[in-house]
C-alpha positions as CSV (number, residue, x, y, z in Angstrom):
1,X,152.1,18.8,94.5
2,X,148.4,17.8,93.1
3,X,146.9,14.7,94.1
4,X,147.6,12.9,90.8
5,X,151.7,13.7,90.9
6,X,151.2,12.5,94.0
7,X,149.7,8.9,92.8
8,X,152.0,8.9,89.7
9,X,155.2,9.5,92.3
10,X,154.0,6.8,94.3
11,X,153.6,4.3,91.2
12,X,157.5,5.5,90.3
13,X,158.4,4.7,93.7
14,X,156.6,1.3,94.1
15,X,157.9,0.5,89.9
16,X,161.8,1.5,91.5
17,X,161.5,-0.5,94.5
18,X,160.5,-3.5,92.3
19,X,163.0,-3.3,89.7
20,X,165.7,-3.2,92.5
21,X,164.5,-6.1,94.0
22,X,164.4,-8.2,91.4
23,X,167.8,-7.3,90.3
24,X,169.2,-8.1,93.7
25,X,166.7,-11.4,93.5
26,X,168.8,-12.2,90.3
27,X,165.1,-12.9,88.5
28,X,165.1,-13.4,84.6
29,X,166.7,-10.3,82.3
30,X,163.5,-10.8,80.5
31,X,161.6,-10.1,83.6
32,X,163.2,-7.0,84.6
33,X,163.5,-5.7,80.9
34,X,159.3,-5.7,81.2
35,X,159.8,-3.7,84.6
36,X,161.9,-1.6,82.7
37,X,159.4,-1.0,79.4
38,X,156.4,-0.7,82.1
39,X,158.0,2.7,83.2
40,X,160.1,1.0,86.0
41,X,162.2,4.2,86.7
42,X,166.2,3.6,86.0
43,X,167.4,6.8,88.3
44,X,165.5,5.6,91.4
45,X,167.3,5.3,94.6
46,X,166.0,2.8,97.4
47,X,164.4,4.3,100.8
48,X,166.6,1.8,103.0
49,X,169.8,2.3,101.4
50,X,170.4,4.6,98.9
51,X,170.9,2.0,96.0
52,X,170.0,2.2,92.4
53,X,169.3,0.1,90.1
54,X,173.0,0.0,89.0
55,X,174.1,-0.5,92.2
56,X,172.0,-3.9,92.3
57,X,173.4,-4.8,88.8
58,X,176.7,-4.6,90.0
59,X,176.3,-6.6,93.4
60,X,175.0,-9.2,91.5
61,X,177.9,-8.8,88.8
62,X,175.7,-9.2,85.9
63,X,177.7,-7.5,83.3
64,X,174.9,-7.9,80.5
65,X,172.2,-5.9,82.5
66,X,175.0,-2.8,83.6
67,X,175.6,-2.3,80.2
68,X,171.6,-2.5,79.6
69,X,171.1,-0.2,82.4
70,X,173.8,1.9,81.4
71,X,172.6,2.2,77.5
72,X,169.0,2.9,79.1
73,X,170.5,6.1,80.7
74,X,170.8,4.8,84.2
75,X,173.4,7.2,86.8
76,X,176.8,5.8,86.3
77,X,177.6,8.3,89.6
78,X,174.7,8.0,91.7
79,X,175.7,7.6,95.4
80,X,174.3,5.4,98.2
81,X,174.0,6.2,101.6
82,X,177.2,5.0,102.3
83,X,179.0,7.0,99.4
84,X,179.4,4.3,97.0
85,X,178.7,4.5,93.5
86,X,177.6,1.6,91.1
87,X,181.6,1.7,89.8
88,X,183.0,1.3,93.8
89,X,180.8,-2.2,94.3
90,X,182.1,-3.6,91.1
91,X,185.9,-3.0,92.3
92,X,185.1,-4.3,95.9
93,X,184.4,-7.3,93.6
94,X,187.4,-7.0,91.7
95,X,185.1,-7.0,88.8
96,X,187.4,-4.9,86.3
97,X,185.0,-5.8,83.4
98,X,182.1,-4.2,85.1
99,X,183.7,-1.4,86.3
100,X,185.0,0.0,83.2
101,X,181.6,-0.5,81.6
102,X,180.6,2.2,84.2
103,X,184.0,4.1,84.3
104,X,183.3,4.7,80.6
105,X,179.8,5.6,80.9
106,X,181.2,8.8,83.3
107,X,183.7,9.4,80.5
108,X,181.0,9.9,78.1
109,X,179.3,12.2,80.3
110,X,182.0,14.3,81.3
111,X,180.3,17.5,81.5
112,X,179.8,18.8,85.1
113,X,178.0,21.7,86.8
114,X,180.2,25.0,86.6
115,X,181.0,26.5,90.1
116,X,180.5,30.0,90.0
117,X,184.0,31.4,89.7
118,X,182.6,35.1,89.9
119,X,180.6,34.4,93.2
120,X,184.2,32.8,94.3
121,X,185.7,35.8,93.4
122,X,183.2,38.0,95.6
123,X,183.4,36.2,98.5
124,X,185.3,36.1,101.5
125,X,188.3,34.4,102.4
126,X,190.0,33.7,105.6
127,X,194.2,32.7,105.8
128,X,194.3,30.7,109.6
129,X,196.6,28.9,110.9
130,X,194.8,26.1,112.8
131,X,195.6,24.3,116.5
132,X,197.7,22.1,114.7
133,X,199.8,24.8,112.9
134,X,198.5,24.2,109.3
135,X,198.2,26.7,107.2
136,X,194.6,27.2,105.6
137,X,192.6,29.4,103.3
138,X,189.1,29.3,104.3
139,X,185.8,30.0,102.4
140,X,182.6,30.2,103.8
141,X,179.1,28.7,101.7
142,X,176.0,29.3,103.5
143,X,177.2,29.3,106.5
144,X,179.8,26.2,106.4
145,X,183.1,26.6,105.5
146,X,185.2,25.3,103.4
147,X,188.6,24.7,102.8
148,X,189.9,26.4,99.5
149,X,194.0,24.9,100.2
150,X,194.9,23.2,102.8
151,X,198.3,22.8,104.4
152,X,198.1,19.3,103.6
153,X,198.3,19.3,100.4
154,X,202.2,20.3,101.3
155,X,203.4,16.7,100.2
156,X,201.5,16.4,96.8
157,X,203.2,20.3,96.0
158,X,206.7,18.5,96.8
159,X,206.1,15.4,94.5
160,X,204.9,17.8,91.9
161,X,207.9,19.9,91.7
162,X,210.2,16.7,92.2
163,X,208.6,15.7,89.0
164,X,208.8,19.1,87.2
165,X,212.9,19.1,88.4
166,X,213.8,15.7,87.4
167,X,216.6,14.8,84.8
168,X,216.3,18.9,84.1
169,X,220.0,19.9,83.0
170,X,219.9,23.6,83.3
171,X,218.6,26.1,85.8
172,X,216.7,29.1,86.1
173,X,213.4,28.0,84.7
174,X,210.7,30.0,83.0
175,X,207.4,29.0,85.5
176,X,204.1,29.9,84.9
177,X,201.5,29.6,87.7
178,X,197.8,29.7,87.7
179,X,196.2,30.2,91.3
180,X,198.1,31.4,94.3
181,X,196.0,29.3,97.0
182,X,198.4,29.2,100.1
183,X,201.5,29.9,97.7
184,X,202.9,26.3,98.9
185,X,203.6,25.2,95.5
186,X,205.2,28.7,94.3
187,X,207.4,28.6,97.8
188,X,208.5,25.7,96.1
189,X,209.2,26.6,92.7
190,X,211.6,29.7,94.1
191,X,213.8,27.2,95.8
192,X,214.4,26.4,91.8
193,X,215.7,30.2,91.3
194,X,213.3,30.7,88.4
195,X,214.6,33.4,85.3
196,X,210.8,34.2,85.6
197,X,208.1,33.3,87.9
198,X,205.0,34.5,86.8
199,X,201.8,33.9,88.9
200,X,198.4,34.7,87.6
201,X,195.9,35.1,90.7
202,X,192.4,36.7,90.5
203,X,190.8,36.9,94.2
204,X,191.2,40.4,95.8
205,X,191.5,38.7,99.4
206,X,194.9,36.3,97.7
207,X,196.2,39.1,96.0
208,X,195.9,41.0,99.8
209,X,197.9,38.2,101.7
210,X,200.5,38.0,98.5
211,X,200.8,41.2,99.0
212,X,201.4,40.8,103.0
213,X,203.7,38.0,102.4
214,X,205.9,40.3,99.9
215,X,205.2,38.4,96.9
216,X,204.8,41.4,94.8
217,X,208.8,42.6,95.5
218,X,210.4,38.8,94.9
219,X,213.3,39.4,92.1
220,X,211.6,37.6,89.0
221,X,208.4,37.1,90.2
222,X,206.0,38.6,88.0
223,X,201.8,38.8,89.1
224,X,199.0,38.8,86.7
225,X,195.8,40.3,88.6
226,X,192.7,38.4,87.3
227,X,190.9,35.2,85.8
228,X,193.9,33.1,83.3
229,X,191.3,33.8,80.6
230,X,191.9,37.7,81.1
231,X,195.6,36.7,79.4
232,X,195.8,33.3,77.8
233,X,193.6,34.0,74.6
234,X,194.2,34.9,71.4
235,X,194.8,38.6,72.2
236,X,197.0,38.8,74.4
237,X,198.8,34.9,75.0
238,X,201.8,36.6,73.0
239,X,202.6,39.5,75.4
240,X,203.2,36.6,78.7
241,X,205.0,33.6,77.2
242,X,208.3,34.7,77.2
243,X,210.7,33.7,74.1
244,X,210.7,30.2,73.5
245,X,207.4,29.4,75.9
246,X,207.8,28.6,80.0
247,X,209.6,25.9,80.7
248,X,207.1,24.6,83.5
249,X,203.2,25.4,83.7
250,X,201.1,24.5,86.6
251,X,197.3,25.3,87.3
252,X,195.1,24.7,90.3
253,X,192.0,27.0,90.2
254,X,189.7,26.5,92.8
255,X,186.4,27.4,91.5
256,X,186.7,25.8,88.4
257,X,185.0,23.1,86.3
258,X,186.3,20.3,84.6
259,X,185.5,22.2,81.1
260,X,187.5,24.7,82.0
261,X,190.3,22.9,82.8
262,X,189.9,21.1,79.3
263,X,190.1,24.8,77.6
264,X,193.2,25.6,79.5
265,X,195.0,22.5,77.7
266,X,194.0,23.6,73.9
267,X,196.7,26.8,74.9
268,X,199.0,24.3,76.2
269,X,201.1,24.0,73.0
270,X,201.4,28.0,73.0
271,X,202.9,28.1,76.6
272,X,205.0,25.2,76.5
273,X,208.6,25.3,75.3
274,X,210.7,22.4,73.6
275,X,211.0,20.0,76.5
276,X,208.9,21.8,79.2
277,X,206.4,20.0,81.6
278,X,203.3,20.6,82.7
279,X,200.9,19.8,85.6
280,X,197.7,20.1,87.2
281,X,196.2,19.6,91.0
282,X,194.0,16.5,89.6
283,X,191.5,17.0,92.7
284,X,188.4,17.1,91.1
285,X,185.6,14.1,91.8
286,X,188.1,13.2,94.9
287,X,185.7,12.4,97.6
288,X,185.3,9.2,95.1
289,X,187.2,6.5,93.4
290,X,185.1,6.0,90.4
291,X,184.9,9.4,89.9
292,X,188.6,10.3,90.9
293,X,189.4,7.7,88.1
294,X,187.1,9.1,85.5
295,X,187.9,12.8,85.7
296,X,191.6,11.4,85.0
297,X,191.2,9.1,82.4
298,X,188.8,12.2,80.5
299,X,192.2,14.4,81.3
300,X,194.3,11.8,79.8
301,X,192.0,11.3,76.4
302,X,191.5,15.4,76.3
303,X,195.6,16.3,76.7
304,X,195.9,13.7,73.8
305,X,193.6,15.6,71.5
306,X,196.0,18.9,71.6
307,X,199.2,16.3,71.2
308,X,200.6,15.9,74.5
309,X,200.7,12.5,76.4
310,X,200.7,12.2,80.5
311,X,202.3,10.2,82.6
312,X,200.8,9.4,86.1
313,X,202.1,8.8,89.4
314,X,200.9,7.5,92.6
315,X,201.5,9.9,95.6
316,X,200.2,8.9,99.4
317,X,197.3,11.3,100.6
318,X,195.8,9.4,102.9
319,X,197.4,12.0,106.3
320,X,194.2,14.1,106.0
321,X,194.1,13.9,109.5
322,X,193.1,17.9,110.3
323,X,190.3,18.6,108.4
324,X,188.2,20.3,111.3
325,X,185.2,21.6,110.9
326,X,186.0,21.9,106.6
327,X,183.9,20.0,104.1
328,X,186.3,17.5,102.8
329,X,186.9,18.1,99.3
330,X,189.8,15.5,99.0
331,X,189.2,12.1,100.7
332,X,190.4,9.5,97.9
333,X,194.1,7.8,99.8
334,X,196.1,8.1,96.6
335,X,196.5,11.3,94.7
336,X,197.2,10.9,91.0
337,X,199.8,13.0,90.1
338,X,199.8,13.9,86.4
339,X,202.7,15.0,84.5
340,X,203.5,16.1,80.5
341,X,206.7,16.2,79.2
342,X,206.6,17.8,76.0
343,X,208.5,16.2,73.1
């Protein structure tokens, strides 16, 4: 860095730390909108705490300066040091107003950085059963590992099915299933003695353990080696949904983005039948609330767009108790279970 970024970075800094302060000082809106217009930089985060401008706005519960701050391109999601977002201070106010001022900022902004699913796909995965006799599929990321499924996620699986079985007068369903993981979820769905059971599972080391488990001889069950995209597109959707569509669909790909959860719904009306039901694992932006809530109120407004409306239901996931050494990818209590029923 040249000696003049390095003054102009200090000047930034000193400009942040200012507008901050006088937020949190509750000074004039006039007087920080001139902080603002002098440069006064919106996506600064404090040295003592991790707090932006946004998160000062929403500590001091002025409404008309988040949604200033918010239309002047401030980080709806930035997080302090303590993991709280500008969205998690309004609702520890109980400041609804503010909050969905923010809320709807991230639904604007929807877009999120793709994981790589082919560097997913050529990596390494480890099945264990830890000291506490969970089951766990394990990835490692420079050097740390990280837990793709854990057995954990056992009671949000049961709730799931429960959901998909309900008020269901005949038996023998058509299931389509997108990512294996720990096969909790498809254990399940056999104890509904599925006409068709069709799994679609793309890592070499998941295809090895379904293979070690005996998945590939169960009666009706049916596996698709690859990505879902390899078969649910316009060329060749028509040779997998069977007569009169699957009567439940379910999806929970690791590696995936938000966007490409959004494309799987616009082929939802080709795989569903007449009063079919589908679901999702709704885990992504779970180590936050704000988040959490976004990413399901965009899946809400997106399912709309194709025609199909969801219904939500609360299920406990706060016994998260064995994590280990496994970057948390899941720490929100409640798990928002969504499910379509389709007219």
């Amino acid at each position: 860095m040249s000696e003049q970024d390095e003054i102009e970075l200090d000047a930034l800094t000193d400009l942040g730390e200012e507008l901050i302060r006088s937020i949190l000082a509750e000074e004039p809106l006039d007087t920080i909108k001139q902080l603002i217009e002098s440069g006064a930089p919106l996506w600064y985060q404090n040295e003592s705490e991790g707090i932006s401008c946004l998160h000062a706005a929403a500590y001091t519960q002025n409404r008309e300066l988040v949604k200033l701050l918010i239309d002047g391109g401030a980080v709806w999601n930035a997080a302090d040091y303590l993991r709280n977002t500008a969205g998690d201070i309004a609702l520890s106010f109980n400041n609804q107003e503010i909050y969905t001022i923010i809320r709807d900022a991230g639904i604007r902004a929807d877009d999120t950085a793709a994981a790589s699913t082919d560097a997913f796909l050529s990596s390494k995965l480890r099945f264990i059963v830890d000291e506490h006799g969970q089951n766990i599929c394990m990835l490692d990321v420079d050097g740390e590992e990280v837990g793709v499924m854990m057995g954990w996620e056992r009671n949000i699986m049961q709730e799931t099915v429960a959901k998909f079985s309900a008020g269901r007068e005949h038996t023998g369903p058509k299931i389509l299933n997108v990512g294996f993981g720990l096969g909790i979820i498809d254990t399940l769905f056999q104890s509904l003695s599925p006409a068709q059971h069709v799994i679609i599972e793309a890592h070499p080391d998941v295809l090895k353990h379904m293979k070690e488990l005996g998945w590939y001889e169960k009666p009706g069950v049916k596996i698709l080696e690859g990505k879902w995209q390899d078969y649910i597109n316009s060329d060749k959707i028509g040779t997998i949904v069977p007569e009169g569509g699957f009567d439940i669909v379910y999806t929970d790909s690791f590696s995936e983005d938000y966007q490409a959860l959004r494309q799987f719904f616009s082929h939802l009306q080709v795989l569903l039948g007449p009063q079919s039901r589908f679901s999702f694992f709704n885990g992504l932006g779970a180590t936050n609330p704000t988040i959490y809530d976004v990413y399901t109120r965009v899946a809400e407004v997106h399912l709309a767009e194709v025609g199909l409306n969801v219904s939500w239901s609360d299920v406990d996931a706060s016994d998260q108790r064995h994590w280990g050494d496994s970057r948390r990818y899941f720490t929100c209590p409640t798990y928002r279970l969504p499910l379509v029923v389709r007219e």
